[in-house]
N, C-alpha and C positions, 0 to 999 in steps of 0.2 A: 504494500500500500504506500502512496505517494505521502497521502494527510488522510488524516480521520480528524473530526472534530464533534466535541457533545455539547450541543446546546442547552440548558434548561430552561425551562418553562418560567421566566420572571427571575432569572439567574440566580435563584436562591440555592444554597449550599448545606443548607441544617433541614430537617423534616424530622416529624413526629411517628411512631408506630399508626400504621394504619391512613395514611395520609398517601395519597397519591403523587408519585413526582413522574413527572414528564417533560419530554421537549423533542429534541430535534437531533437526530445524527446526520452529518454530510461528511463525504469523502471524495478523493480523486484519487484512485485505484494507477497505479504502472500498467496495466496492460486490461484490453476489455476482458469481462468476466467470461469463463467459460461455463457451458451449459454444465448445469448441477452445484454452482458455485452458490456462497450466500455467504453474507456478512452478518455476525452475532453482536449482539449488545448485552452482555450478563449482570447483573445483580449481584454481586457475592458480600461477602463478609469475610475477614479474616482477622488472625492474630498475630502478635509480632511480639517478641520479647523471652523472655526464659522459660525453659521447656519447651514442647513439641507444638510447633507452631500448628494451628486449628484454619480449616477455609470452609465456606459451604456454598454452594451456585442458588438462589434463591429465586433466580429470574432469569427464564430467557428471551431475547425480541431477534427473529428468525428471520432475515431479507433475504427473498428469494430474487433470484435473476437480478445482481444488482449495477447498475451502470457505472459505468467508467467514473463519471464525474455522476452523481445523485444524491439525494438527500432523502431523511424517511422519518416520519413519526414513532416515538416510541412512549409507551405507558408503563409503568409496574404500580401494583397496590402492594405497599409496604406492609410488611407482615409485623405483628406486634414485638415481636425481640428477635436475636437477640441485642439487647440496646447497648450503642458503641458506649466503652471508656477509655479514660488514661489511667493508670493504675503504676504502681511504682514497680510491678515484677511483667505483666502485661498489659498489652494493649488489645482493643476490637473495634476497627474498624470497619466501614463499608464504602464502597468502590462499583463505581461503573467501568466494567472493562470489554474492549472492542477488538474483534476478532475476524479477520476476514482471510 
């Protein structure tokens, strides 16, 4: 991929359990897509810090056939936990992550 970019919906960055976050994915791909290609946009959650770091994929948004240069709506309804912290041994945060 050339650029991938995530827009959100009102460029807010914090969300509550249960609140919906949405907006905008666009990219311009190196080479046009080939039949059976698609670009993911995941949900996850993970942790970072001492011991055995933890991930979970909570969300998938699944572009079928996607163009060279295109852009695509994407929605997730946030599920109530697990709720991110800072912590002094670990961390949980979550992440939009883009996949083509």
């Amino acid at each position: 991929m050339s650029w991938l970019r995530i827009k959100m919906d009102g460029a807010r960055t914090a969300f509550h359990p249960g609140e919906v976050l949405a907006g905008v994915v666009d990219w311009q791909l190196d080479a046009p897509a080939k039949p059976g290609d698609v670009v993911e946009l995941r949900l996850v959650w993970f942790t970072e810090g001492r011991g055995t770091p933890d991930a979970a994929r909570v969300g998938i948004a699944r572009f079928e056939s996607p163009g060279e240069v295109d852009h695509r709506a994407f929605r997730f309804q946030l599920p109530e936990g697990p709720y991110s912290f800072e912590g002094e041994l670990i961390t949980l945060a979550w992440a939009l992550e883009a996949v083509g």
